[in-house]
N, C-alpha and C positions, 0 to 999 in steps of 0.2 A: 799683622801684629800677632794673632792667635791668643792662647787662653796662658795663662803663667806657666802651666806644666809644659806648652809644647813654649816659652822663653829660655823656659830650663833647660831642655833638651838641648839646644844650642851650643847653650856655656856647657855643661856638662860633655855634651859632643866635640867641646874644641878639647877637655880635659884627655879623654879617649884617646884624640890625633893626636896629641903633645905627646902622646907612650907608644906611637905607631899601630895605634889600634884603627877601625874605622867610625867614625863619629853616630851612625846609628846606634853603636852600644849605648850610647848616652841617653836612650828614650826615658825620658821621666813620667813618671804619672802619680796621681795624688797616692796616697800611703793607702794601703789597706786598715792599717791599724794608726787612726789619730790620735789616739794617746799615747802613739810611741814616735811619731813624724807627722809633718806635712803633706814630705813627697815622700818618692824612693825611685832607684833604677837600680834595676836586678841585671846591668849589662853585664855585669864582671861575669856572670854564668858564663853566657856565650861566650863573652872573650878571651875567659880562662883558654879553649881550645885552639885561639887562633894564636894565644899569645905564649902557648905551650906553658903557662905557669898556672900555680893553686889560684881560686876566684880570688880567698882573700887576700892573698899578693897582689891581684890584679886591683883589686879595689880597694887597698891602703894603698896603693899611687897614686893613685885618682882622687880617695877623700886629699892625701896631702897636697896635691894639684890643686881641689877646690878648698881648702883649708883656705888657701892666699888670697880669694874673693870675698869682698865685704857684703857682697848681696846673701851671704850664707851668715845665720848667726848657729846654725849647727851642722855637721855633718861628720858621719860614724858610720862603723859596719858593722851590720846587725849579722846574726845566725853566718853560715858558708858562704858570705859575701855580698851579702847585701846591702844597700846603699842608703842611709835614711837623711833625708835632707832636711832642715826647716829655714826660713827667709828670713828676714829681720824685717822687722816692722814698719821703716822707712821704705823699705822695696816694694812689699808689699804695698804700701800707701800708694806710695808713685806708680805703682803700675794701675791700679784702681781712680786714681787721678786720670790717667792716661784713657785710660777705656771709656770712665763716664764722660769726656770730652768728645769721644769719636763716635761717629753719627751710626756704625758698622757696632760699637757696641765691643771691640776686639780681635773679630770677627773677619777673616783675611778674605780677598777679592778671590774666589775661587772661580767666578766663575767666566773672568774677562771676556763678558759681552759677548758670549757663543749665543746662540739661537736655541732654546730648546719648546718645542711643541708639546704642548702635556692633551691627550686624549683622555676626559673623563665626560662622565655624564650621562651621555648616550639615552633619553628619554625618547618615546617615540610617541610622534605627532597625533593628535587626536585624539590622544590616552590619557586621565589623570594620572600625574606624578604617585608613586607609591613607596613604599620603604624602602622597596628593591633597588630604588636610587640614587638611594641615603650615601652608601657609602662611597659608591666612588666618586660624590661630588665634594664628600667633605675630606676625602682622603687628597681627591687631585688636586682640590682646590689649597692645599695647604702645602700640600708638596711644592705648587706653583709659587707661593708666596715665600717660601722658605728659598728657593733656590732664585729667586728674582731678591733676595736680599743679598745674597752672597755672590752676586753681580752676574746675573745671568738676564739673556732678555728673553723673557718667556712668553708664548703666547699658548693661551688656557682655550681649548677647543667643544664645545659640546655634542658635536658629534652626534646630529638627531638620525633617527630610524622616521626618514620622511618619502621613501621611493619604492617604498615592495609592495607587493600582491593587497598587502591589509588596506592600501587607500585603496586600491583597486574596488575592493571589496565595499568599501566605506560609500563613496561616490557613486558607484554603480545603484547602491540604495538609494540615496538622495533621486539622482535622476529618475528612475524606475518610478518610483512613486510620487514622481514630480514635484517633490519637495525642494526644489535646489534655495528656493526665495530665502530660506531657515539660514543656509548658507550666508548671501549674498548681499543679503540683507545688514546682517549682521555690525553694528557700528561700534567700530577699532577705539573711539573712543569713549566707551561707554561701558565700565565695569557689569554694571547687570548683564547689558548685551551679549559681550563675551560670555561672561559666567552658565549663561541662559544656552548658549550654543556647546560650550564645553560640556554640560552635563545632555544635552542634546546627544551629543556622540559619543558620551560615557556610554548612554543606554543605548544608541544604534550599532555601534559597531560589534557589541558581543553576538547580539541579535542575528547581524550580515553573515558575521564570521561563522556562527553556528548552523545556518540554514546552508551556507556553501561547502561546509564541510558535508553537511547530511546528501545535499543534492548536485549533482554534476554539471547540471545544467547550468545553474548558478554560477561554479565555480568558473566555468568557462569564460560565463559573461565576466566575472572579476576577473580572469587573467586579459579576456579584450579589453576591461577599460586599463585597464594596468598599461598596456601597451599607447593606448591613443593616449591615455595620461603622461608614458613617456616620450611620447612625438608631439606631445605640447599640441594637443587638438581640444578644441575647445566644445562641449562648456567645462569639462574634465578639468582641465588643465589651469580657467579660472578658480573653479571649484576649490581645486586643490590649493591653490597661492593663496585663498581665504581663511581655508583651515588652517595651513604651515602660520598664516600672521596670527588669529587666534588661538594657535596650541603655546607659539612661541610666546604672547603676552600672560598666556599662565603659568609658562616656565621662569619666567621671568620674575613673575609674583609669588614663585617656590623659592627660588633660588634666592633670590632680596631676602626673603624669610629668612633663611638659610646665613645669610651673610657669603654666599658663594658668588663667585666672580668669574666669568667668561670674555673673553678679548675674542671670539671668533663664534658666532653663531652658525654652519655652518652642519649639513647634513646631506645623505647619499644622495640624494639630488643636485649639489653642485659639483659632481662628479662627472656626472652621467656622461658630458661628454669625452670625457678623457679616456673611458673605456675600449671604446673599436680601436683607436689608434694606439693606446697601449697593448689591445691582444694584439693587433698586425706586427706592432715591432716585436712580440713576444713569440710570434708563428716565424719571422721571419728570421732571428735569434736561435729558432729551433728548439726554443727554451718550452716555445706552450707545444702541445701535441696531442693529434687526434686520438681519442681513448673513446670507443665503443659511441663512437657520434657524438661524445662530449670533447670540448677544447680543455685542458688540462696539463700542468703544470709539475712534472715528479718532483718528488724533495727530498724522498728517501736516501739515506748516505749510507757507503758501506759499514763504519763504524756502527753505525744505530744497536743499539739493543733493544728497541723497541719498533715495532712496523710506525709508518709515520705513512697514510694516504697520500695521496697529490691531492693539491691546491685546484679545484674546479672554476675555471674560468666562465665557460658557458656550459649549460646543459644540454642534452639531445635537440630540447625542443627550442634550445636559443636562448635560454630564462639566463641570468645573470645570479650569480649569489653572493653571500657578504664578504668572502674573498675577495671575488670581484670587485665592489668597490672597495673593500678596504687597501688592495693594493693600489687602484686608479687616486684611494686619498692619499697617498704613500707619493705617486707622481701631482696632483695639486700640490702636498706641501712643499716638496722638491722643486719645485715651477718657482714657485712664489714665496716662499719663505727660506731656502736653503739650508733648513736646522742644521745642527751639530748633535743632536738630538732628540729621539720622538719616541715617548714615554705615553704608554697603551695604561691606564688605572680601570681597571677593569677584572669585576669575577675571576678568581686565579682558578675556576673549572674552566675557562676560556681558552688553558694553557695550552693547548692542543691546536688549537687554530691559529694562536699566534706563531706557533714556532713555524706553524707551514707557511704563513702569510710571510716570514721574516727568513726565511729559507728561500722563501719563492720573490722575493724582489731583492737582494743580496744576486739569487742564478740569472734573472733577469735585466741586472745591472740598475735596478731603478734607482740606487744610493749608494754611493759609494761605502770602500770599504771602509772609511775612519768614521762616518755618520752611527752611531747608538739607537740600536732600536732596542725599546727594552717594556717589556710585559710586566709592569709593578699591581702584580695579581694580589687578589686578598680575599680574604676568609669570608665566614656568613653572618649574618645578626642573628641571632636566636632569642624565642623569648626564653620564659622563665623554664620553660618545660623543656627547654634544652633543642625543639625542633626550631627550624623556621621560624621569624615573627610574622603572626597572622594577628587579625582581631580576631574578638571573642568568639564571631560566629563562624571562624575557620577561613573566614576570607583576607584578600592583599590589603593591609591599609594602608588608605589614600598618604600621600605626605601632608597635606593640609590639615588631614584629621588629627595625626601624630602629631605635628606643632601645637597644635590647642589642645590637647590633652596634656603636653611639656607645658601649656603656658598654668592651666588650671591648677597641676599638682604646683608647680613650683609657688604660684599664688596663697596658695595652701602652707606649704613649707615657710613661704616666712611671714605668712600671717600666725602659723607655730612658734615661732621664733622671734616674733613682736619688731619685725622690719620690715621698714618703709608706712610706717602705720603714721607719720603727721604728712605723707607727699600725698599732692592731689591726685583724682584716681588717674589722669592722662599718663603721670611722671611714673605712676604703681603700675599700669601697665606695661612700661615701658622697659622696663626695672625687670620683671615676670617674664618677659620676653627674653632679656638677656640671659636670665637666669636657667631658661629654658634651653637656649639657645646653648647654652656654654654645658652645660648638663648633655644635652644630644650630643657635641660634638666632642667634649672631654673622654664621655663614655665609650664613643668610637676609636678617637684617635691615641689612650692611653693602652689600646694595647700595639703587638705588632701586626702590622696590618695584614699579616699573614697567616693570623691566627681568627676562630672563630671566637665570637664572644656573645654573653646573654646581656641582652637588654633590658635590663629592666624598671621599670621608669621609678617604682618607691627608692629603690637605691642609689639610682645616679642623679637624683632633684637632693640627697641630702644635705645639710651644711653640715660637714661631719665625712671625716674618711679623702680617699682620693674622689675628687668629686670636681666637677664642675663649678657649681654655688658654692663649694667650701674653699675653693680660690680664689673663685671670684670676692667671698667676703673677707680673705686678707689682705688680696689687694687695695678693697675700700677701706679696710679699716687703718690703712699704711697714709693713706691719701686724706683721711679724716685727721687721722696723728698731723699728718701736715700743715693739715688744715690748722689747727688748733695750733699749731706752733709760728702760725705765721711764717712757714719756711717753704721757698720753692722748690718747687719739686726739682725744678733744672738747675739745682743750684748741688756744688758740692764745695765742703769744706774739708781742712786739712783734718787727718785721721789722728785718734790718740787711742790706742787699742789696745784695752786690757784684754784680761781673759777671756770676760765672758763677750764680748766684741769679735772675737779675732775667727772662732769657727762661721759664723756668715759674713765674714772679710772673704776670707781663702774661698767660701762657695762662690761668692760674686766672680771670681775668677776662671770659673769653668762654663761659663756659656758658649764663647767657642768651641767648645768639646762637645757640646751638646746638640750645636747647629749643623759643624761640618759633619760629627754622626748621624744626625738626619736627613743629609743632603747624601753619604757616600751612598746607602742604599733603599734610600727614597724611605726612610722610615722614622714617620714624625713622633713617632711615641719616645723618641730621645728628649726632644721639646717635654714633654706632657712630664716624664722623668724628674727632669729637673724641674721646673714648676713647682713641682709638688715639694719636692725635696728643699728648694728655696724659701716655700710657705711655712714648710714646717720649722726650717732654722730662722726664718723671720719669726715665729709662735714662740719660741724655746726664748730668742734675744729678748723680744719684749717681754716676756714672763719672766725673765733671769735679773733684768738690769733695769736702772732707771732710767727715763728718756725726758719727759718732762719734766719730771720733777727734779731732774740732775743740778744742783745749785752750781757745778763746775761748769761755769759759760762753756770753753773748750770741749772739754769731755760731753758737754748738751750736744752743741754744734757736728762733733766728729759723729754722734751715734744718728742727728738726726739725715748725716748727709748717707749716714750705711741706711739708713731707712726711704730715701730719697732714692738710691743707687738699687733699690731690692726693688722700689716701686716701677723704676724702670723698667728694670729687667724683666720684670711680670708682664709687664706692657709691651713692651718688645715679643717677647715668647706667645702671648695670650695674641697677638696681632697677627702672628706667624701660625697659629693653629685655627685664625680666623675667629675669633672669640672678643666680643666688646666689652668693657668694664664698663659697670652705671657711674654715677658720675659720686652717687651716694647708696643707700641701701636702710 
C-alpha cells in the first residue's frame, strides 16, 4: 500500500509517461513548506533535460494532466518548476480509513519471507552483563522487530563468548582449589542459588585472570584446561555446561529487563565442531594458507587503499581465534537457516574484523554471492563528561545496577509530576519500570546508530523534550481521552477535517516513510523521528481544538477516531523500538 506520498508518486508517475517522460520524475514527497502545500515533486528539474524543454513547460503539462484528477483539490507551479500538490479531504479520509483497517498499518511486504539472522548481544559467559551491552541489544533487538514487521522472518541471535582461554581460566580455578561443589551444586531453579554463584565468579574470575596474566605457569595450566574443556573431558566440560546454564539464566533476567528478545541462544561453542572441516575445505580451496606456521586466510585486494591483514584461522600453536569461529558461525547459519541475510550489530570499532571476516567467507565460498552480509556498527555511550559511561568510581556498570538506577530516578520523576500517586505500589512499580525502561531505550535509539551519544540519566527520565516518559505520557493521556469518551480504541469513524484537524491527518500518513527508512539502512532513529513528531502534532491538536467537549456528534466522532488512529500508531512504533506503554500513569 505504502505511505500517501509514495500513492502520489504513482498517479503523478503515470502523468510523466502520458508526456513521454519516465515515471520516476513523479517522486512525491511531503512539501517542505506546509503553509504553501501538502506535497510537491520537483521532477520537472530533471526532466526538463530529457525532455529538452524549460522545467516550467515541463510542469504546466503535468499540473494540466493532474488538473483532470479529483483526488487533487490543488495543484500549481511554484518558483522554476516546481510542483505543489494538496489532496482533497475525502482522499485523504479514505486513505486513513484504509490504513487504520490493515494490520501492516500501510506499511508494504517488503520483506517476502526472506530469512534474515540479526547477530547482536554478544555477552560472555560468567561475566555480569554491563552497559557495554546496552547497545547492541537494544539496537539489534529492534532492528529485528522492525524488519520481521515488514515481512521478514528473522531470527535474533546472541551470540555468547562461551569457548576461549577465560573459561579455561575460570575452571582451572575451581578445580585447583577443589571448589568445583560451588559449581555443581548449584540449583537452576533457585534464584538465590544462581544469584549466589554469579556473583561467585563475578569475583573469581578477575582474580584467575590476573594471576595468569602475572604468572606463566598458570597461564599454561589455562590453556591445558581450555583444551580438555574443548575435547569435552570431564570434570571440565561438566563444569562448564553449569556455568554456560547459570550465565545464560542471568542473561536472561537482563534481557526480560530490557524487553529484548532472542530466537536463538547460541554461542562459540556450538561451533566448535564445524571448525577442522571448514579449514580443510579452506586449505584444500587454497583459499587458507600457511603464513609463518599460522593457517591464514589473505583478503587483501588490489584496489584497497588501505592494508587490510589476513583472516587467522589457526595460530602457530593451533589456538583458534574469533575469526575462527565467527567464520565456522557463518557455515552453522548456512547449514541450518539459509539466510538471505546476516546482519553483525555490533561496536562499529569492529569494523576492521568484519570486513576481513566477510572478505574471507565470500573467497571461501561459505555464501553465496546474492546472501548480505552486513556490519550495522554503531557508536559509544558516553556519560556526561563526554568519555565512556563508567560509574562513579571509574568502574564498568553492571546492567542490573543501571536498570535500578532508571527505575529510582524515574520514580522520582513522576512522584515530581504527581503521577500514578492513587495506584497500588505493585501497579507504581510497574509503571517506573516502563518508564525506565522507555527512557534507556528512547535515549539509545533516537539517535543514528552510528553516532556516539551521552547518557545521561536527569535528561532522558524527563516528562518534557524528546524523551522517553514524555511519549510515553501522550500516549496514555490519548488512551485516557479514550477512555473518558467511551470510544474504542479500534474503532475508526468517518473523518470531517477542518483546519485545525487536518496537519495530524496528513502526519498519520507518513509512517510507512518512517518504517521502510528504518528497514533500508538498519536505522531505527527513523521510528523514534516520528514518534516524537506525532506526539508533538497530537499536543498542538488537542491544545487547538475541542475533543470532548465538541457538541458536533460528527466533528466529536471524526477527531476522536484521529486520536484513536495517533494512539495506534504510537503503539505500533513504540512496539517496534521495543518500548511498552503502562496501561495508565
Amino acid at each position: 500500500m505504502g505511505s500517501l506520498a509514495q500513492k502520489l508518486s504513482g498517479i503523478v508517475g503515470s502523468a510523466f509517461e502520458s508526456q513521454g517522460l519516465d515515471k520516476s520524475f513523479g517522486t512525491v514527497r511531503v512539501a517542505d513548506r506546509p503553509d504553501l502545500a501538502q506535497f510537491q515533486c520537483n521532477g520537472a528539474m530533471a526532466a526538463s533535460k530529457a525532455a529538452k524543454k524549460n522545467p516550467r513547460e515541463v510542469a504546466g503539462a503535468i499540473v494540466e494532466e493532474l488538473q483532470k484528477n479529483p483526488v487533487f483539490s490543488k495543484v500549481e507551479i511554484a518558483g522554476p518548476g516546481f510542483i505543489n500538490i494538496n489532496v482533497t479531504d475525502d482522499y485523504l479520509s479514505a486513505y486513513l480509513k484504509e490504513t487504520g483497517a490493515d494490520k501492516r498499518a500501510g506499511v508494504s511486504d517488503l520483506g517476502h519471507n526472506e530469512t534474515v539472522v540479526l547477530d547482536y548481544g554478544g555477552p560472555n559467559i560468567a561475566k555480569a552483563m554491563h552497559v557495554g551491552h546496552l547497545r547492541s541489544a537494544i539496537i539489534g533487538d529492534s532492528i529485528r522487530r522492525i524488519m520481521k514487521f515488514v515481512g521478514y522472518k528473522t531470527l535474533g541471535d546472541v551470540h555468547m563468548g562461551d569457548w576461549g582461554t577465560h573459561m579455561g581460566m575460570l575452571i582451572d580455578d575451581y578445580i585447583t582449589r577443589g571448589e568445583e561443589k560451588i559449581v555443581l551444586d548449584t540449583n537452576l531453579n533457585s534464584q538465590s542459588s544462581i544469584d549466589a554463584l554469579m556473583e561467585d565468579m563475578a569475583e573469581r574470575y578477575p582474580r584467575a585472570s590476573g594471576a595468569a596474566k602475572e604468572n606463566p605457569d598458570l597461564m599454561a595450566r589455562a590453556h591445558a584446561a581450555t583444551v580438555k574443556l574443548q575435547n569435552k573431558e570431564q570434570p571440565h566440560y561438566g563444569l562448564w555446561e553449569k556455568i554456560r546454564d547459570v550465565s545464560i539464566k542471568g542473561m536472561e533476567r537482563n534481557y526480560a529487563a530490557l524487553n529484548v528478545f532472542f530466537d536463538l541462544w547460541k554461542g562459540e561453542a556450538d561451533v566448535h565442531d564445524y571448525i577442522a572441516p571448514m579449514v580443510e575445505d579452506l586449505q584444500k580451496k587454497k583459499v587458507a594458507i600457511e603464513s609463518d606456521g599460522a593457517q591464514v586466510v589473505p583478503v587483501a585486494e588490489e584496489s584497497d587503499k588501505k592494508e587490510y591483514p589476513p583472516l587467522i584461522l589457526y595460530k602457530r600453536d593451533g589456538a583458534v581465534m574469533y575469526g575462527t569461529t565467527d567464520m565456522a558461525t557463518i557455515v552453522e547459519r548456512v547449514k541450518l537457516y539459509n539466510p538471505n541475510k546476516i546482519v553483525y550489530v555490533v561496536d562499529q570499532r569492529q569494523g576492521l574484523h568484519f570486513e576481513q571476516l566477510f572478505r574471507a567467507a565470500r573467497k571461501g565460498g561459505l555464501v553465496k554471492a546474492a546472501v548480505e552480509l552486513t556490519h550495522a556498527g554503531f557508536g559509544t555511550m558516553n556519560g556526561p563528561d563526554g568519555k565512556p559511561f563508567k560509574t562513579r568510581a571509574g568502574g564498568v556498570m553492571r546492567l542490573d545496577d543501571l536498570i535500578s538506577m532508571a527505575e529510582e530516578k524515574a520514580k522520582s520523576r513522576m512522584d515530581e509530576a504527581h503521577l500514578a500517586e492513587d495506584m497500588p505500589a505493585a501497579e507504581k512499580a510497574d509503571v517506573a519500570h516502563k518508564v525506565a525502561i522507555a527512557a534507556i531505550k528512547f535515549a539509545d535509539l533516537q539517535n543514528s546508530r552510528v553516532a556516539d551519544y551521552v547518557f545521561d540519566l536527569d535528561k532522558l527520565t524527563s516528562f518534557e523534550g524528546k524523551t522517553g516518559p514524555y511519549l510515553l505520557y501522550q500516549a496514555v493521556r490519548i488512551k485516557s481521552l479514550l477512555r473518558k469518551a467511551g470510544y474504542d480504541i479500534t474503532k475508526s469513524s468517518p473523518l470531517m477535517l477542518a483546519d485545525v484537524d487536518r496537519p495530524l491527518a496528513l502526519l498519520l500518513t507518513e509512517l510507512p516513510d518512517s518504517i521502510e527508512g528504518a528497514v533500508k539502512n538498519y536505522f531505527p532513529h527513523h521510528l523514534c523521528d516520528y514518534a516524537y513528531r506525532l506526539a508533538q502534532a497530537f499536543s498542538s491538536f488537542y491544545g487547538n481544538c475541542h475533543i470532548l467537549s465538541e457538541e458536533n456528534k460528527a466533528l466529536r466522532d471524526s477527531r476522536l477516531s484521529l486520536c484513536a488512529q495517533t494512539y495506534r500508531q504510537l503503539e505500533l512504533t513504540f512496539g517496534l523500538l521495543g518500548i511498552d506503554i503502562p496501561e495508565r500513569m
